[in-house]
N, CA, C and O atoms as a CHARMM CRD file, in Angstrom:
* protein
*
  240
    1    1 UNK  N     21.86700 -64.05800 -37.08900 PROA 1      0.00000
    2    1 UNK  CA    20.85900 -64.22100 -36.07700 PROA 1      0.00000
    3    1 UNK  C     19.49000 -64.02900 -36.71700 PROA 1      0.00000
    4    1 UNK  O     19.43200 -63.00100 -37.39200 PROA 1      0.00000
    5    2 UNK  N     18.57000 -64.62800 -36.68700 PROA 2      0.00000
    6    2 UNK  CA    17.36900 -65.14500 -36.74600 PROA 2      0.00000
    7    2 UNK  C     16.20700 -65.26000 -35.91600 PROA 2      0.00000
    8    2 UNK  O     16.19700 -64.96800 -34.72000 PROA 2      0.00000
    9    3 UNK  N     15.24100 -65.68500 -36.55700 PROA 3      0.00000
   10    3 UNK  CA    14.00800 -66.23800 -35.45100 PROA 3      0.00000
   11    3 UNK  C     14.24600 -67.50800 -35.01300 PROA 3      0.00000
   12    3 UNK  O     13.76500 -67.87100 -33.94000 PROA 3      0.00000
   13    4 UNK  N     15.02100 -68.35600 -35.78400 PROA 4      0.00000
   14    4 UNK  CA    15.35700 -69.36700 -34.81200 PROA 4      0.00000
   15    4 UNK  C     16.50200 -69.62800 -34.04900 PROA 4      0.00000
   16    4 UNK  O     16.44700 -70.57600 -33.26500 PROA 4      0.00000
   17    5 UNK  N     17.78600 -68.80400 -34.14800 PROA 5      0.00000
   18    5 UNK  CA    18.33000 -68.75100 -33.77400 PROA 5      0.00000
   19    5 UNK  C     18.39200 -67.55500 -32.03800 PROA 5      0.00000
   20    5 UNK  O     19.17800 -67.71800 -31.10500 PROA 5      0.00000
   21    6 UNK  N     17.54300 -66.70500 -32.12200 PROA 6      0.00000
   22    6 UNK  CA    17.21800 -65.99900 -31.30100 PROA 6      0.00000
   23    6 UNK  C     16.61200 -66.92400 -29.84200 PROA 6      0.00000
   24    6 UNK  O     16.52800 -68.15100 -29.88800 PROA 6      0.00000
   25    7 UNK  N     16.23900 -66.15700 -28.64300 PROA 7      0.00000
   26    7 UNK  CA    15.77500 -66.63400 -27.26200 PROA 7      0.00000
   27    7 UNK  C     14.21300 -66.36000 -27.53100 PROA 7      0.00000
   28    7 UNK  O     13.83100 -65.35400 -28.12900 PROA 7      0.00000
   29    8 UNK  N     13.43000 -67.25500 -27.08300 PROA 8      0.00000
   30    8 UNK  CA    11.75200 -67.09400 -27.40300 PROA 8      0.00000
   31    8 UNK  C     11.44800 -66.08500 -26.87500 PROA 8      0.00000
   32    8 UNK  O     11.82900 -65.94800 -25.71300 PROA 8      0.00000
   33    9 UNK  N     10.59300 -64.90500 -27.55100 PROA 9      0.00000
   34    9 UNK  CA    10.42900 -63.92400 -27.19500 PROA 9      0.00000
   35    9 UNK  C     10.97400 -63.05500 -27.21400 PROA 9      0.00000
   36    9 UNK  O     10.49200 -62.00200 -26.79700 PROA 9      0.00000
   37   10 UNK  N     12.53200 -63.16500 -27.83900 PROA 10     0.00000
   38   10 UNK  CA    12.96900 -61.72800 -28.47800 PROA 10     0.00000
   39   10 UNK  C     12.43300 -60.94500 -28.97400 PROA 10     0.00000
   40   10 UNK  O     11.77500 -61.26400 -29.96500 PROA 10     0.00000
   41   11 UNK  N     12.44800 -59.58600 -28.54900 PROA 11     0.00000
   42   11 UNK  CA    11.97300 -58.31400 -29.23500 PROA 11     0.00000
   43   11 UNK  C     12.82200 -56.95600 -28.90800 PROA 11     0.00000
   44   11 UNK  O     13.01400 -56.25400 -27.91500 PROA 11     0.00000
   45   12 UNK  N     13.22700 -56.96500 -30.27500 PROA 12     0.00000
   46   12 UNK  CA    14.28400 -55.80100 -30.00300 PROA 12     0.00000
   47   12 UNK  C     13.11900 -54.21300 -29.43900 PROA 12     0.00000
   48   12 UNK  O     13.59700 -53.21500 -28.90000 PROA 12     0.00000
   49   13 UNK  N     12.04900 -54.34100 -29.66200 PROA 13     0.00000
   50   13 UNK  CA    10.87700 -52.93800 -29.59100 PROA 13     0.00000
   51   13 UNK  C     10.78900 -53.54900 -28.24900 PROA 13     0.00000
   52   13 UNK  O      9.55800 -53.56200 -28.22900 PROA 13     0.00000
   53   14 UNK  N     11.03100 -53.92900 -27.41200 PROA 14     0.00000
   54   14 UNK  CA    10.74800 -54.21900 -25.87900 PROA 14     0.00000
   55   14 UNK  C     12.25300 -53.99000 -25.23700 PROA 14     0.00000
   56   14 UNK  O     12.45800 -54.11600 -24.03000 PROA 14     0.00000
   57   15 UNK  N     13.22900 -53.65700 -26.13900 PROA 15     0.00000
   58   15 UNK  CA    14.64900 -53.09300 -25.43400 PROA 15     0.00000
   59   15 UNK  C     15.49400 -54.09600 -25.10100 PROA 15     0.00000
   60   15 UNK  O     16.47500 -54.03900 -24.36100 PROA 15     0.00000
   61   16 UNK  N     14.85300 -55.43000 -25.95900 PROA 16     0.00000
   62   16 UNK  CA    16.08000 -56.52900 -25.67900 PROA 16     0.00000
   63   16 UNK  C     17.32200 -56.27500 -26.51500 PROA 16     0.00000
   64   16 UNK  O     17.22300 -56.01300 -27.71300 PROA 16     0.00000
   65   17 UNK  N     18.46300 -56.34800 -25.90700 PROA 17     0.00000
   66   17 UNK  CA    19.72800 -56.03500 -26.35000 PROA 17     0.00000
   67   17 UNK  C     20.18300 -57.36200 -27.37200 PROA 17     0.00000
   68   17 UNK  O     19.90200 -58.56100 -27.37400 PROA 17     0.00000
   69   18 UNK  N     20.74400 -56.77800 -27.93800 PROA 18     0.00000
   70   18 UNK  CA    21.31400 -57.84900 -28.89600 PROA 18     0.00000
   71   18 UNK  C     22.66800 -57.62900 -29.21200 PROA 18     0.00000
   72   18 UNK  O     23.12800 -56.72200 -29.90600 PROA 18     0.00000
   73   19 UNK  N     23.39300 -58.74000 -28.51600 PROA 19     0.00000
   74   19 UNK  CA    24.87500 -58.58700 -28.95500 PROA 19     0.00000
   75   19 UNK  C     25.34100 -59.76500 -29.38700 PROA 19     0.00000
   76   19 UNK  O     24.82000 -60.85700 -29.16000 PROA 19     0.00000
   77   20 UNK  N     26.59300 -59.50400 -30.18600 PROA 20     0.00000
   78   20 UNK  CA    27.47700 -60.99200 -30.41100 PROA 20     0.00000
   79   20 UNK  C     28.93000 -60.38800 -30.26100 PROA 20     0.00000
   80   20 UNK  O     29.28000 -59.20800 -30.24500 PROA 20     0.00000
   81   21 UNK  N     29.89900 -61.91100 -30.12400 PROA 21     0.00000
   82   21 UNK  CA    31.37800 -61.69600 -30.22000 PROA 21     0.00000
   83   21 UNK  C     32.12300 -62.84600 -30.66900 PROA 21     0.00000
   84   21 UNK  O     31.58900 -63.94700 -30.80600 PROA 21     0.00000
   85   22 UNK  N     33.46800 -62.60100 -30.92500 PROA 22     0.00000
   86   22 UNK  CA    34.25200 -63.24800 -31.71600 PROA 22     0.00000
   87   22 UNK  C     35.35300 -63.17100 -30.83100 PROA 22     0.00000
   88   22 UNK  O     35.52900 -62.15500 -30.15800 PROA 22     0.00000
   89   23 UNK  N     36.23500 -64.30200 -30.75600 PROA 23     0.00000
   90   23 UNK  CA    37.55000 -64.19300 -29.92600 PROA 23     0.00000
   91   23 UNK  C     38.45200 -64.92400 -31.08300 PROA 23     0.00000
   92   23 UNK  O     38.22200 -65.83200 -31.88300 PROA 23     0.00000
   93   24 UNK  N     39.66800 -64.04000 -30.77300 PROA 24     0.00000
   94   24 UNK  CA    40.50200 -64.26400 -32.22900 PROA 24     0.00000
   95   24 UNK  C     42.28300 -63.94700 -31.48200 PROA 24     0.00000
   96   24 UNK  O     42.92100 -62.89800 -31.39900 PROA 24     0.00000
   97   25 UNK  N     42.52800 -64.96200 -31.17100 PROA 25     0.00000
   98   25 UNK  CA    44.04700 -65.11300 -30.22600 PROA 25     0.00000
   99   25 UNK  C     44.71800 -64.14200 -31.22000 PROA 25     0.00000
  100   25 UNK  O     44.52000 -64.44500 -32.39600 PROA 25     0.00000
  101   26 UNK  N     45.45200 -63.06600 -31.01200 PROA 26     0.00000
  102   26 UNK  CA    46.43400 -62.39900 -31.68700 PROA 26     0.00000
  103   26 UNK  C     48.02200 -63.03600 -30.84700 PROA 26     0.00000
  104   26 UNK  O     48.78600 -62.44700 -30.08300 PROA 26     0.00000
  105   27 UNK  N     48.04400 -63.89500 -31.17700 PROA 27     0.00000
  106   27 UNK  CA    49.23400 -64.22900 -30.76100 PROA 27     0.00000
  107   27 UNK  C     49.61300 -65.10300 -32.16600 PROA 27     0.00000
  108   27 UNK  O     50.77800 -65.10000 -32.56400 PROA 27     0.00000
  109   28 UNK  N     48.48100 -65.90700 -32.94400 PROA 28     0.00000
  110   28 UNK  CA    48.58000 -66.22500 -34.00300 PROA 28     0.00000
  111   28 UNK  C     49.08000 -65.58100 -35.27700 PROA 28     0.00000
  112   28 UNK  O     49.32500 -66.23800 -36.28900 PROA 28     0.00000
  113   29 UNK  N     49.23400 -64.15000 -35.18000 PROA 29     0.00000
  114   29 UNK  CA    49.45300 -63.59300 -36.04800 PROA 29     0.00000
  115   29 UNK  C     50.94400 -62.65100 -35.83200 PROA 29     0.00000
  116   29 UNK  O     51.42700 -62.14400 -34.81900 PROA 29     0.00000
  117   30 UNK  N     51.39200 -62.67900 -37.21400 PROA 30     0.00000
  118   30 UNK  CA    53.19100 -61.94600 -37.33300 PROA 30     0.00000
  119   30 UNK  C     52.68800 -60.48900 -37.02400 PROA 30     0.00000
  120   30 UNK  O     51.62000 -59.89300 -37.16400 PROA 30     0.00000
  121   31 UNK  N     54.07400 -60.15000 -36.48800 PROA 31     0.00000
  122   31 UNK  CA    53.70000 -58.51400 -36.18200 PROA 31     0.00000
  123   31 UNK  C     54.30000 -57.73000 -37.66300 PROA 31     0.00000
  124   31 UNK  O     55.20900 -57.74000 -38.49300 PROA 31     0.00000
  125   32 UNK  N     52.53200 -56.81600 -37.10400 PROA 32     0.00000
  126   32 UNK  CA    52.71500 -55.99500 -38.47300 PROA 32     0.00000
  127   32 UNK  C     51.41100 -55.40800 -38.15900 PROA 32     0.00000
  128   32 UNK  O     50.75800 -55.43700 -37.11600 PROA 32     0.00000
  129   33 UNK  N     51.08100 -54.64100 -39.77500 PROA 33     0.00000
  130   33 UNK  CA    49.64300 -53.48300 -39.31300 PROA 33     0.00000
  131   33 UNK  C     48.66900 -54.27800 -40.13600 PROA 33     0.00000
  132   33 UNK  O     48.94800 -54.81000 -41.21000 PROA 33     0.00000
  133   34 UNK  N     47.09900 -54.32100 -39.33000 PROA 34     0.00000
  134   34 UNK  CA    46.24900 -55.16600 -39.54400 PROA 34     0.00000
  135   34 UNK  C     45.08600 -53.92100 -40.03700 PROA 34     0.00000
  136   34 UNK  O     45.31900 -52.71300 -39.99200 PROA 34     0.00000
  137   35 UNK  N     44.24300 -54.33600 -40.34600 PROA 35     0.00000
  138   35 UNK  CA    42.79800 -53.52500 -40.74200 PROA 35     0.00000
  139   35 UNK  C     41.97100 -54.90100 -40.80300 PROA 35     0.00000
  140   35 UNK  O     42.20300 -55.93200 -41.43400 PROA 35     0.00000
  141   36 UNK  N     40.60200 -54.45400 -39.66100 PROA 36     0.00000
  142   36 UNK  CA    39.93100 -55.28300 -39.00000 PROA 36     0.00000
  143   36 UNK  C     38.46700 -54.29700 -40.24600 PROA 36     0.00000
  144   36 UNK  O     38.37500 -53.09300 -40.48400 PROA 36     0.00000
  145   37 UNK  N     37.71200 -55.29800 -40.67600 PROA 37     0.00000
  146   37 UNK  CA    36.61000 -54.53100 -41.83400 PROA 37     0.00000
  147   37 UNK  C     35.47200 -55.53300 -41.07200 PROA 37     0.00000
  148   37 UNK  O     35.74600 -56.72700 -41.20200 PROA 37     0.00000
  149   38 UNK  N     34.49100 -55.30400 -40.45600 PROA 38     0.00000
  150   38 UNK  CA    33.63100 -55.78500 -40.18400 PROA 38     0.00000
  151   38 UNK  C     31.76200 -55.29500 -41.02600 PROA 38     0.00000
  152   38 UNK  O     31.36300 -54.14200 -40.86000 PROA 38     0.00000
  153   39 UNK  N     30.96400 -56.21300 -41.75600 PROA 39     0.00000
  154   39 UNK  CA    30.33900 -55.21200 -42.54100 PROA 39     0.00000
  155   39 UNK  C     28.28600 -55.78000 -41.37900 PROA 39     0.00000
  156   39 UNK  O     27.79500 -56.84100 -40.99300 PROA 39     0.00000
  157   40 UNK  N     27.95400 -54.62400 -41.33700 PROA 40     0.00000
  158   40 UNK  CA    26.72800 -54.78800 -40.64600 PROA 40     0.00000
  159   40 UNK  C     25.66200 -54.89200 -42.06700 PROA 40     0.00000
  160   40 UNK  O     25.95200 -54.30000 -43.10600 PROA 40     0.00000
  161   41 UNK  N     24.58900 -55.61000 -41.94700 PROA 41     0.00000
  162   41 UNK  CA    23.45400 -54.94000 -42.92900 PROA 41     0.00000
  163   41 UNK  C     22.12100 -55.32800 -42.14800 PROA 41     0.00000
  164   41 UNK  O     21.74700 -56.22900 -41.39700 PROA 41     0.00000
  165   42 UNK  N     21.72200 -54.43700 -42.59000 PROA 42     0.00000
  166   42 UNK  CA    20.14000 -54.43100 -42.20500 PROA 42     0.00000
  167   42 UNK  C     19.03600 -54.73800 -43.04300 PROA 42     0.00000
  168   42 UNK  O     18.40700 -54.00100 -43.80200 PROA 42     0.00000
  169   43 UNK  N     18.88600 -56.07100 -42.75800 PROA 43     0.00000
  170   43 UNK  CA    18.00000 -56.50500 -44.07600 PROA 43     0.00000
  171   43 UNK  C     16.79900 -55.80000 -43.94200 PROA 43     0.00000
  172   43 UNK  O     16.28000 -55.51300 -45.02100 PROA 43     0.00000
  173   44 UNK  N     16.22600 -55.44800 -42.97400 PROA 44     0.00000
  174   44 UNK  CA    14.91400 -54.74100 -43.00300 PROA 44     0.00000
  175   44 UNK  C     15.22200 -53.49700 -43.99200 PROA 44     0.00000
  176   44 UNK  O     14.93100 -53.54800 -45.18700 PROA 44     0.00000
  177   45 UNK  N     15.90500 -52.24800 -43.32100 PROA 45     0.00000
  178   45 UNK  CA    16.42500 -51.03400 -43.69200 PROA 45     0.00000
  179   45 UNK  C     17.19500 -51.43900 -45.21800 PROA 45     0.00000
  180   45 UNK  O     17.61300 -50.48100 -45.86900 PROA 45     0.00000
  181   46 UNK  N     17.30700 -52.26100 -45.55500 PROA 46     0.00000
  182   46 UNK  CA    17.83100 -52.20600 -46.87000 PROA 46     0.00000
  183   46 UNK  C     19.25200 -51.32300 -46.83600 PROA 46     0.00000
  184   46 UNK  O     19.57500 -50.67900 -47.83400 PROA 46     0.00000
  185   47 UNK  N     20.27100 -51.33000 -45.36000 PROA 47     0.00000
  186   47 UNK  CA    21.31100 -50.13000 -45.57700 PROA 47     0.00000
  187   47 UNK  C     22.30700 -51.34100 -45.16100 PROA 47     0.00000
  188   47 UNK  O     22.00800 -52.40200 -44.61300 PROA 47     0.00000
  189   48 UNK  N     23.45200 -50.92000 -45.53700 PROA 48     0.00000
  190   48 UNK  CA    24.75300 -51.33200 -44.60100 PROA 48     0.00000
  191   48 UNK  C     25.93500 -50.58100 -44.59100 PROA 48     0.00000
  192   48 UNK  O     25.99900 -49.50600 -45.18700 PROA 48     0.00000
  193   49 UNK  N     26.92900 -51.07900 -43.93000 PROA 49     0.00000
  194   49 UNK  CA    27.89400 -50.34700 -42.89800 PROA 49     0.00000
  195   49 UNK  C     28.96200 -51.17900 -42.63300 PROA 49     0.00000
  196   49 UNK  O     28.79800 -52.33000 -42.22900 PROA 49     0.00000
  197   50 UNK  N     30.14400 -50.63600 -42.84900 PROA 50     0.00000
  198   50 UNK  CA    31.77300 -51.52400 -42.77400 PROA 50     0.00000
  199   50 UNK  C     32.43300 -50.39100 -42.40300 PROA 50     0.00000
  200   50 UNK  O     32.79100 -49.40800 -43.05100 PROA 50     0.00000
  201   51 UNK  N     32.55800 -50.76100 -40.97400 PROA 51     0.00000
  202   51 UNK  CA    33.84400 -49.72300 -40.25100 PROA 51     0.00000
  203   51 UNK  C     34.80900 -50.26000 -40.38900 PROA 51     0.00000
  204   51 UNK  O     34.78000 -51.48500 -40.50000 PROA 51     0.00000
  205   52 UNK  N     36.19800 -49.46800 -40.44200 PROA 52     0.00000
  206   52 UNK  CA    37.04200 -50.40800 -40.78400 PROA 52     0.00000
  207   52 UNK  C     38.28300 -50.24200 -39.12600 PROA 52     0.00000
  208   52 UNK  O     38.46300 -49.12900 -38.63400 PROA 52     0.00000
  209   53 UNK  N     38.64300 -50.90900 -38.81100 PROA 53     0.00000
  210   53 UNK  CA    39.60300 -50.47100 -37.45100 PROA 53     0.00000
  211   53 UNK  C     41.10800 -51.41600 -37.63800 PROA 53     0.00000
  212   53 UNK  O     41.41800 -52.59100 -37.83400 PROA 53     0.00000
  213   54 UNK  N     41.78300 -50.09700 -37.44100 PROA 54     0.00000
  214   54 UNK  CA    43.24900 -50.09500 -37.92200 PROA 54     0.00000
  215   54 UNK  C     43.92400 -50.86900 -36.67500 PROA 54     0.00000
  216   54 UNK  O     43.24200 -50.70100 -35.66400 PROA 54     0.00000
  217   55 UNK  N     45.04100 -51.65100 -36.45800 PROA 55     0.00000
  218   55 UNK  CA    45.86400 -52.08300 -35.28100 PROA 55     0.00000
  219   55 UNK  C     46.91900 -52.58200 -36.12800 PROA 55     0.00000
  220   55 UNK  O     47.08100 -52.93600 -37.29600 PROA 55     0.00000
  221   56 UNK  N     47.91300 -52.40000 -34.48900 PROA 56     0.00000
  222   56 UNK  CA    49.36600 -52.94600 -34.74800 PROA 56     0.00000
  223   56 UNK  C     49.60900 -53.80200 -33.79300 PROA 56     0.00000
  224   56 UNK  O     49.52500 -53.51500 -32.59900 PROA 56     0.00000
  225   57 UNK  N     49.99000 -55.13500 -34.32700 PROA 57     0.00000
  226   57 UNK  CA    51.11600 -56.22300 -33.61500 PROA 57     0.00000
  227   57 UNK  C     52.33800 -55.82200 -33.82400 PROA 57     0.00000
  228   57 UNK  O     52.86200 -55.46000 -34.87800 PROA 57     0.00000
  229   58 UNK  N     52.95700 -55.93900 -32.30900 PROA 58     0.00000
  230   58 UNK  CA    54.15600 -55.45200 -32.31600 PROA 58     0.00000
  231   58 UNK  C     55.04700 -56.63100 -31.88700 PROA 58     0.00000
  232   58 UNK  O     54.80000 -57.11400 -30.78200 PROA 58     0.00000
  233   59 UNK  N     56.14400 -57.21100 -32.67900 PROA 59     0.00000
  234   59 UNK  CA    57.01800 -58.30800 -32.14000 PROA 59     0.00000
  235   59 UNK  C     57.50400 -57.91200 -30.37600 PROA 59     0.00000
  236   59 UNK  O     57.42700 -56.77400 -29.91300 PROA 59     0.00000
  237   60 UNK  N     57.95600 -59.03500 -29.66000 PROA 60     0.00000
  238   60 UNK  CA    58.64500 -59.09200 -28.23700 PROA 60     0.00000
  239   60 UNK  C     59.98400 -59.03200 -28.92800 PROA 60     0.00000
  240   60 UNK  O     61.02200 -59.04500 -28.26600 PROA 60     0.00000
């Protein structure tokens, strides 16, 4: 996300929220244990961040 990709007049210092999402059918996938690593960075802050979140598909 970007300045051009953003709504005119975004400003996160005025308390506009900023979210995104991803939809990802788990039905596509064999059961078993997954680790989901998603990595954030902050190009301003020069920092970043990869939580990592554990799950299980379980066969029917």
């Amino acid at each position: 996300m970007n300045g051009e990709t953003l709504p005119p007049g975004f400003d996160v210092r005025e308390g506009f929220l900023l979210s995104a999402g991803e939809v990802i059918p788990l039905a596509s996938f064999s059961a078993g244990d997954y680790r989901l690593a998603i990595t954030v960075t902050d190009n301003e802050g020069s920092a970043e961040v990869t939580p990592d979140v554990f799950f299980t598909i379980e066969g029917s």
